[in-house]
C-alpha positions as a LaTeX table, in Angstrom:
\begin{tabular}{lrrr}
\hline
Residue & $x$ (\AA) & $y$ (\AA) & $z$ (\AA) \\
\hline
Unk1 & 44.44 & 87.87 & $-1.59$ \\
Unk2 & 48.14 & 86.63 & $-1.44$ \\
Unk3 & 50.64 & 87.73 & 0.72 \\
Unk4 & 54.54 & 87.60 & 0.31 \\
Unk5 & 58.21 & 88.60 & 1.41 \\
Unk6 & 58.25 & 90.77 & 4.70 \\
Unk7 & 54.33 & 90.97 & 4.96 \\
Unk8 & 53.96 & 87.28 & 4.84 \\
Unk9 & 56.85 & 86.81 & 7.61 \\
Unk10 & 55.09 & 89.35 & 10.13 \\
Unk11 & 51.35 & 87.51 & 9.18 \\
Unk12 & 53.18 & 83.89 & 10.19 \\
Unk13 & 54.88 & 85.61 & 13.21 \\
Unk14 & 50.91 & 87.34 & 14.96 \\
Unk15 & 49.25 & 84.16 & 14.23 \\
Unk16 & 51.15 & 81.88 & 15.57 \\
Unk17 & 52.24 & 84.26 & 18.36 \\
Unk18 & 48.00 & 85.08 & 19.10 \\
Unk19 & 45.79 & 81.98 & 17.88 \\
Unk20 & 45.12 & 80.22 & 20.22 \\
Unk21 & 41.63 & 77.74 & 20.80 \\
Unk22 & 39.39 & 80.72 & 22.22 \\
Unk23 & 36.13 & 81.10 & 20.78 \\
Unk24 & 36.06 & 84.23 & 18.51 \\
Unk25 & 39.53 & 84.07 & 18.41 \\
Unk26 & 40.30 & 81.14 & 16.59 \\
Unk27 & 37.80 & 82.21 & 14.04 \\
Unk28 & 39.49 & 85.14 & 13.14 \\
Unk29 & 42.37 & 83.26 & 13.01 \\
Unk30 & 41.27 & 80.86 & 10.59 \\
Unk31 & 39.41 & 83.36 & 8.32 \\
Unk32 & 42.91 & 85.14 & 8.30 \\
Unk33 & 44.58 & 82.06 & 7.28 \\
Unk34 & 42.02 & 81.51 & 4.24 \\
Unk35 & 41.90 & 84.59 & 2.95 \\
Unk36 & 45.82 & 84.54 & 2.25 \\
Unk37 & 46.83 & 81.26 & 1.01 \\
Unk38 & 47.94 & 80.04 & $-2.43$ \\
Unk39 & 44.32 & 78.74 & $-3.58$ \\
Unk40 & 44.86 & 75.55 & $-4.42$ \\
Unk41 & 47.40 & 72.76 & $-3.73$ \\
Unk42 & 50.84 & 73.57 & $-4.85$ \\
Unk43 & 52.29 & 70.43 & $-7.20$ \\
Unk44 & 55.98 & 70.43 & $-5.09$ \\
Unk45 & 54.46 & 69.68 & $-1.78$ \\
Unk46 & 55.53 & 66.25 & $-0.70$ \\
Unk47 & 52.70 & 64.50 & 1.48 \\
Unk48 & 53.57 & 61.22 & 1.16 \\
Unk49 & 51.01 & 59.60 & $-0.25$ \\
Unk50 & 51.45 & 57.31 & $-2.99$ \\
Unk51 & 48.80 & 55.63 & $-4.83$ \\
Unk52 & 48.74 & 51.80 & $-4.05$ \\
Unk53 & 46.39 & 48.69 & $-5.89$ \\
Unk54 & 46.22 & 47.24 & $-2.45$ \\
Unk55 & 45.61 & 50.04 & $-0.47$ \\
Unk56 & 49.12 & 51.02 & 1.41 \\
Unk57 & 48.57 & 54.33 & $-0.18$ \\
Unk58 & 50.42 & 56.34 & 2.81 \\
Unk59 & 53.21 & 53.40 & 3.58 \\
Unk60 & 57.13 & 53.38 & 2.59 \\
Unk61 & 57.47 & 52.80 & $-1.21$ \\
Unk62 & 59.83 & 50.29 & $-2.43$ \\
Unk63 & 60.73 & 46.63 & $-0.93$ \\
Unk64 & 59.18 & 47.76 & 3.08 \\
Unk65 & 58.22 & 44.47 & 3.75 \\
Unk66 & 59.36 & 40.79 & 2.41 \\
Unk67 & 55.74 & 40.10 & 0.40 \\
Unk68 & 56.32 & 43.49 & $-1.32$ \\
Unk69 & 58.84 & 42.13 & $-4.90$ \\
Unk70 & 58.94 & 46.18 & $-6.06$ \\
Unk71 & 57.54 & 49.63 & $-5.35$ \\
Unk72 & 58.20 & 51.96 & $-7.72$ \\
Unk73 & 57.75 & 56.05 & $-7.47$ \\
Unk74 & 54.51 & 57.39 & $-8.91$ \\
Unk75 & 55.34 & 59.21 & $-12.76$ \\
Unk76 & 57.57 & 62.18 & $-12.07$ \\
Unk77 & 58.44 & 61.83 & $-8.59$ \\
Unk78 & 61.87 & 60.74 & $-6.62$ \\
Unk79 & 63.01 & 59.76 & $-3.53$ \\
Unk80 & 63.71 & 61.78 & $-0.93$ \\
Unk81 & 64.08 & 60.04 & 2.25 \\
Unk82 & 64.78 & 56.75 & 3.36 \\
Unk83 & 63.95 & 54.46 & 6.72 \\
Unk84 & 66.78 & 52.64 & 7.31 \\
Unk85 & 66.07 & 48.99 & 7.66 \\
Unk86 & 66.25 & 46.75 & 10.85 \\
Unk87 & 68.31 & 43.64 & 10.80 \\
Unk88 & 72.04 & 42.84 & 10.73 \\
Unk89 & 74.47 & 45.31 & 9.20 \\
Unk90 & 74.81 & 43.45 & 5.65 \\
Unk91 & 76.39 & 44.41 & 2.30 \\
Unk92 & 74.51 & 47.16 & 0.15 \\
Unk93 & 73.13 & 45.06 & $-2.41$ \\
Unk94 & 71.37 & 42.98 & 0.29 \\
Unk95 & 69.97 & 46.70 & 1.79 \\
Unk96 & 66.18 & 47.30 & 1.31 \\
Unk97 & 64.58 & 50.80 & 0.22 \\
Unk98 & 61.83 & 52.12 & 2.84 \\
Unk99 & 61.12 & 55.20 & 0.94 \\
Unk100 & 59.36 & 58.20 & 0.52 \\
Unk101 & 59.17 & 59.65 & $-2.74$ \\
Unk102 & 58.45 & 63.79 & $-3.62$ \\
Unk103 & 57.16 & 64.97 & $-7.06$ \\
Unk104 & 59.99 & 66.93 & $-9.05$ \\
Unk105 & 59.08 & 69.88 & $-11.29$ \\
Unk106 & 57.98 & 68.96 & $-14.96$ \\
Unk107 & 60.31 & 67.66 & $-17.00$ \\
Unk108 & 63.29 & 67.13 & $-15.21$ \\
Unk109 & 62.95 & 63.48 & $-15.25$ \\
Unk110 & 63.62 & 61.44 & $-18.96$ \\
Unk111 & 62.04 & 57.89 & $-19.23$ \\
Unk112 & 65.14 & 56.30 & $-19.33$ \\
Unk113 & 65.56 & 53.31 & $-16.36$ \\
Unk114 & 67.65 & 51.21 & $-15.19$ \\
Unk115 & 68.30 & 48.94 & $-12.36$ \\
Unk116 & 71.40 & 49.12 & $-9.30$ \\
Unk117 & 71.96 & 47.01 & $-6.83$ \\
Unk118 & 74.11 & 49.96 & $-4.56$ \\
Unk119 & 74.73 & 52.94 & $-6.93$ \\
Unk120 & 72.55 & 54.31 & $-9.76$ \\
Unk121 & 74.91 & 55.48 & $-12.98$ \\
Unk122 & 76.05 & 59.24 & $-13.02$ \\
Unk123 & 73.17 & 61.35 & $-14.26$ \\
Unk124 & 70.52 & 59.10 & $-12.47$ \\
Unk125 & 68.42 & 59.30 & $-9.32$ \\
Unk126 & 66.27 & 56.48 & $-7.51$ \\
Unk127 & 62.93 & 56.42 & $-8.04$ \\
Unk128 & 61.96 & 53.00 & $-6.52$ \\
Unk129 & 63.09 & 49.77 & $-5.66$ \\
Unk130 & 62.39 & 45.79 & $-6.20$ \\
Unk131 & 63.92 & 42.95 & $-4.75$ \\
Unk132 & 64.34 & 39.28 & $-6.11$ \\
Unk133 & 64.59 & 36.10 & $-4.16$ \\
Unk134 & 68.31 & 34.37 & $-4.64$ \\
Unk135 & 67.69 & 31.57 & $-2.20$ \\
Unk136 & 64.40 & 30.14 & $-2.75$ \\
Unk137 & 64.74 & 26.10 & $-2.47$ \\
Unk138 & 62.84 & 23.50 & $-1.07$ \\
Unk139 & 65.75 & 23.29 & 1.76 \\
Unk140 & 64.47 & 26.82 & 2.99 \\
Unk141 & 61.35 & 26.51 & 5.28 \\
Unk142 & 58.80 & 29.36 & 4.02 \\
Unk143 & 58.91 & 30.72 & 7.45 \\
Unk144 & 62.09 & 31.16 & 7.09 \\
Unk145 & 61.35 & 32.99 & 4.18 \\
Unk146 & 60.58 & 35.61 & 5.44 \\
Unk147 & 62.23 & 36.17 & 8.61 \\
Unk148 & 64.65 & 38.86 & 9.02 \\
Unk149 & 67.69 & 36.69 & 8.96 \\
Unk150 & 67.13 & 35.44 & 5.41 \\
Unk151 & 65.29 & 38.61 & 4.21 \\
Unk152 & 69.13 & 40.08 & 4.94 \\
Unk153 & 71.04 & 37.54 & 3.05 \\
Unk154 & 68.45 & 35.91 & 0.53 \\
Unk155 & 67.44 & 38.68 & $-1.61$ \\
Unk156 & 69.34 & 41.22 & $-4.45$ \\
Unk157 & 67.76 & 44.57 & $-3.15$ \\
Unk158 & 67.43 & 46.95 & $-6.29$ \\
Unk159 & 67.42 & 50.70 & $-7.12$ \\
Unk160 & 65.50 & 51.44 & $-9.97$ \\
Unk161 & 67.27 & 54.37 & $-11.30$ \\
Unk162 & 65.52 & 56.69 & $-13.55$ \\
Unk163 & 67.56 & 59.22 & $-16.01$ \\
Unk164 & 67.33 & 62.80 & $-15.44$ \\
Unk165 & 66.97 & 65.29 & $-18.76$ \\
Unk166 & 70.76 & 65.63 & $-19.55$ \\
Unk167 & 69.83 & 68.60 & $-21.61$ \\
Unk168 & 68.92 & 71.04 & $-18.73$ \\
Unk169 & 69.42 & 69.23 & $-15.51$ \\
Unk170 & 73.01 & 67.09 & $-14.15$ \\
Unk171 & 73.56 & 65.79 & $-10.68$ \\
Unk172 & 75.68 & 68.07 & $-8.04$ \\
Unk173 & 77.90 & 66.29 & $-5.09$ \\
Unk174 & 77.74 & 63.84 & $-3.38$ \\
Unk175 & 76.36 & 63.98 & 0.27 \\
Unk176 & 75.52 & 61.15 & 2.74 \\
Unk177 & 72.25 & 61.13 & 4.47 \\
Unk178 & 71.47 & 62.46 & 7.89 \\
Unk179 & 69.32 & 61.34 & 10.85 \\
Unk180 & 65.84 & 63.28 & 11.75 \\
Unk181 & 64.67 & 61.16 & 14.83 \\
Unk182 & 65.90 & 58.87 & 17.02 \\
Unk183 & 64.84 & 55.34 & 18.79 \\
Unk184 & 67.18 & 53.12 & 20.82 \\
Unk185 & 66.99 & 50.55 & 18.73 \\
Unk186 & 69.13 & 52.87 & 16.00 \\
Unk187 & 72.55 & 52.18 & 16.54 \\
Unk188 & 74.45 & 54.50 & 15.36 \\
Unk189 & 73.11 & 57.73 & 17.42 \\
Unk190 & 76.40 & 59.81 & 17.15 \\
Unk191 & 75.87 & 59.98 & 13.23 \\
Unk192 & 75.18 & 63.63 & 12.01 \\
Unk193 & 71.23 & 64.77 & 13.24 \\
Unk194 & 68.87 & 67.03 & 12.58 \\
Unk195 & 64.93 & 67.68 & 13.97 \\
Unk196 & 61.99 & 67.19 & 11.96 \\
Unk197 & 61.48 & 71.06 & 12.91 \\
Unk198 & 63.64 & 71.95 & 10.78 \\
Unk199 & 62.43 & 70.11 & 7.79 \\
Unk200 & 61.03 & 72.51 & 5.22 \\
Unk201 & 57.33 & 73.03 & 5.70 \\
Unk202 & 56.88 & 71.72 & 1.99 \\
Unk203 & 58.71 & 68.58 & 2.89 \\
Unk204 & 58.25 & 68.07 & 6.64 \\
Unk205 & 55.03 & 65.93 & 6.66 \\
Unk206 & 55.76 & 64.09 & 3.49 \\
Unk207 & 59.38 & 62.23 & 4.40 \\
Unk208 & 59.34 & 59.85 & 6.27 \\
Unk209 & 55.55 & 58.88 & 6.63 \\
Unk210 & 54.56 & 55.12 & 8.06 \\
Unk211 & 50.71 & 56.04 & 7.90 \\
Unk212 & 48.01 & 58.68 & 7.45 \\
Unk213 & 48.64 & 59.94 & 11.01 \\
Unk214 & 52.08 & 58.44 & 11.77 \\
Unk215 & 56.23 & 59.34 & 11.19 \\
Unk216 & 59.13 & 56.74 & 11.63 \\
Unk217 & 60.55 & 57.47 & 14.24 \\
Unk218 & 64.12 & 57.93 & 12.57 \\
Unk219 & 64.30 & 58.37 & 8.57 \\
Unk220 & 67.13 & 59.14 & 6.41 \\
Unk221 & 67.52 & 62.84 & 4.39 \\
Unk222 & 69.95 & 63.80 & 2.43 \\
Unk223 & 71.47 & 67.72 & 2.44 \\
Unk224 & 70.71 & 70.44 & 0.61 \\
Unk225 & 66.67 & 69.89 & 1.17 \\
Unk226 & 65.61 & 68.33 & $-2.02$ \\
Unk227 & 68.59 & 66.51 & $-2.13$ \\
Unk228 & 67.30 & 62.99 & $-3.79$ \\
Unk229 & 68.78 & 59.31 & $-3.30$ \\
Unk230 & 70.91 & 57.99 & $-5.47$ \\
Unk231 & 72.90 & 54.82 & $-3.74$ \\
Unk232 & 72.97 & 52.88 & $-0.40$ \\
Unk233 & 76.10 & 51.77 & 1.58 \\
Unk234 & 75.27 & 50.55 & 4.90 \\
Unk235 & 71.85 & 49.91 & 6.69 \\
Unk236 & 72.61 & 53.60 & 8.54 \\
Unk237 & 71.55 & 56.82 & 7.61 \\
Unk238 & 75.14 & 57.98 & 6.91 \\
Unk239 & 75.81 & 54.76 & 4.44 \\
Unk240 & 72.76 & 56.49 & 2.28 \\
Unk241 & 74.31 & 58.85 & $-0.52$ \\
Unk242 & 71.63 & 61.40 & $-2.30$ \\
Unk243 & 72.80 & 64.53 & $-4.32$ \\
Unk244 & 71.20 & 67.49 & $-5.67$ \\
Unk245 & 69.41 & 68.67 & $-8.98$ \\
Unk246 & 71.46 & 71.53 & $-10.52$ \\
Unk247 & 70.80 & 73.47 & $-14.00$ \\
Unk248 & 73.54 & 73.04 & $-16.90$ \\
Unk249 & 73.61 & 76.55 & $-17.47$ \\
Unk250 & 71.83 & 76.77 & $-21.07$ \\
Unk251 & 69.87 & 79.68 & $-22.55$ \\
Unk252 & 67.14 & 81.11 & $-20.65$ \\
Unk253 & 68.26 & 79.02 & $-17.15$ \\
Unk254 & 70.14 & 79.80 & $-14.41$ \\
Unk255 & 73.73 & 79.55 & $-14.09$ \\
Unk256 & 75.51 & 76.33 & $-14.29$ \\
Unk257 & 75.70 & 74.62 & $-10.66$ \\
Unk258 & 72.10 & 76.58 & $-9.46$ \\
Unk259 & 69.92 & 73.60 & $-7.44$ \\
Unk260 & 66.73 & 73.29 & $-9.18$ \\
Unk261 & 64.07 & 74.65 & $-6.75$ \\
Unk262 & 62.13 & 70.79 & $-5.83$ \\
Unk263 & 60.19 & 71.91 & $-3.10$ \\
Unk264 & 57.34 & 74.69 & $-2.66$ \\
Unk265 & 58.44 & 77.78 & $-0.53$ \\
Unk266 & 56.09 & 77.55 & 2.31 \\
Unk267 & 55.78 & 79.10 & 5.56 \\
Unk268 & 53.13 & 76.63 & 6.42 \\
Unk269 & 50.82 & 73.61 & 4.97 \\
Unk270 & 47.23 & 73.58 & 5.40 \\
Unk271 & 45.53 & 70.20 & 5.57 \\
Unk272 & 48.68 & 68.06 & 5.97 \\
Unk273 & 46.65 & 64.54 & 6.54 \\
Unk274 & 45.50 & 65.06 & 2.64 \\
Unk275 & 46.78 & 63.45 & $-0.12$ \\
Unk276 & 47.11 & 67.15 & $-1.18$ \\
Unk277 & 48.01 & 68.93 & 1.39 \\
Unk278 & 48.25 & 72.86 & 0.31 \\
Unk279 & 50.92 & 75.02 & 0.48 \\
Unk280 & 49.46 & 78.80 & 2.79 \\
Unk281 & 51.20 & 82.00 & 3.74 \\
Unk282 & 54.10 & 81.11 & 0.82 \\
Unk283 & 57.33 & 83.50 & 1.84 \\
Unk284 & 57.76 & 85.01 & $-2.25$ \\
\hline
\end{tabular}
């Protein structure tokens, strides 16, 4: 069966007020959970996992590290969140994309691309990055290479920018990214914060993900949830700019300005180690 509204609420609220790892208990508990969820994985759950030839199929997307030339968002999918880089503060088209990217609903996205070094063009969003190599002579050591110091100020960092479908869908305002997390090597801890808590289920195990089992310890999100990236400033989580996906208004949509729902309504995610992880006790 399927539960929703009020019902689903007060189901949420008794088991995780009353599970707890007793034998007999915990059963019922778990037989509970199964016999109200959503069936099968829901397709705007973000787990982070993104398909990789050489395995790095749960790491950042985009230019993470200085042997990785591109990274690019599997087919209908954006980014969402962002770990800002280490290094120097340096100017944004020398800023590398640690990324996460989150499918969008069908559709929304045209296959129209192009490439920005800081800003994609109105009507845009990121949905990966590459990098190219702008000092590369025999008068550069190959260490050097790829140390952080060069990675900073010897390589174009690229957006690729992919165009939404102008014929339902525009861009809404502007808003700069916020901090989940925090590490002392950050500096800029008096930037605008937030707790992975309070991350929508749908999204919360998805953004920011360095492995299988493990979470940066600060990434970048951008406000409304489901807000998506669309430019890079500075190397901090405020210098990232993302926007949301809004409807044009036309026949049989909502009105003009409405955000375009990107992420499943969940009140909790079953399996959320799976490349699929599935979307239980939804609150509609």
């Amino acid at each position: 069966m399927s539960v929703s509204g009020e019902k689903a609420d007060i189901l949420f609220f008794v088991v995780r007020r009353f599970c707890r790892p007793k034998a007999g208990v915990l059963l019922l508990c778990l037989l509970l959970l199964s016999s109200t969820e959503t069936a099968w994985p829901d397709p705007l759950v973000c787990s982070g996992y993104h398909p990789d030839p050489d395995g790095l199929n749960w790491s950042p997307l985009g230019t993470s590290k200085p042997s990785r030339m591109e990274g690019f968002c599997p087919e209908g999918q954006a980014i969402f969140s962002v770990i800002p880089p280490g290094g120097p503060q340096r100017s944004p088209k020398n800023i590398e994309v640690h990324a996460t990217c989150c499918p969008l609903p069908e559709g929304i996205l045209s296959n129209e691309q192009e490439f920005a070094l800081e800003r994609c063009p109105e009507g845009f969003v990121a949905t990966g990055a590459k990098q190219e190599i702008v000092r590369d002579d025999d008068s550069v050591e190959a260490a050097d290479r790829n140390s952080e110091r060069y990675w900073s100020n010897g390589r174009l960092q690229y957006l690729r920018c992919t165009k939404l479908n102008g014929e339902r869908y525009r861009l809404g305002a502007s808003s700069t990214g916020i901090r989940t997390g925090y590490e002392s090597s950050y500096r800029n801890a008096f930037e605008e914060a937030t707790s992975r808590s309070r991350i929508p289920p749908a999204l919360r195990y998805g953004l920011g993900r360095y492995s299988r089992g493990r979470w940066a310890p600060v990434t970048c999100v951008g406000l409304p949830w489901g807000s998506v990236l669309v430019g890079k400033e500075s190397k901090y989580c405020g210098g990232f700019t993302f926007r949301q996906i809004v409807y044009k208004g036309e026949s049989g949509d909502p009105a003009a300005g409405t955000a375009v729902p990107l992420y499943a309504d969940c009140l909790a995610i079953e399996k959320p180690l799976s490349p699929q992880p599935r979307c239980i006790l939804r609150s509609e």
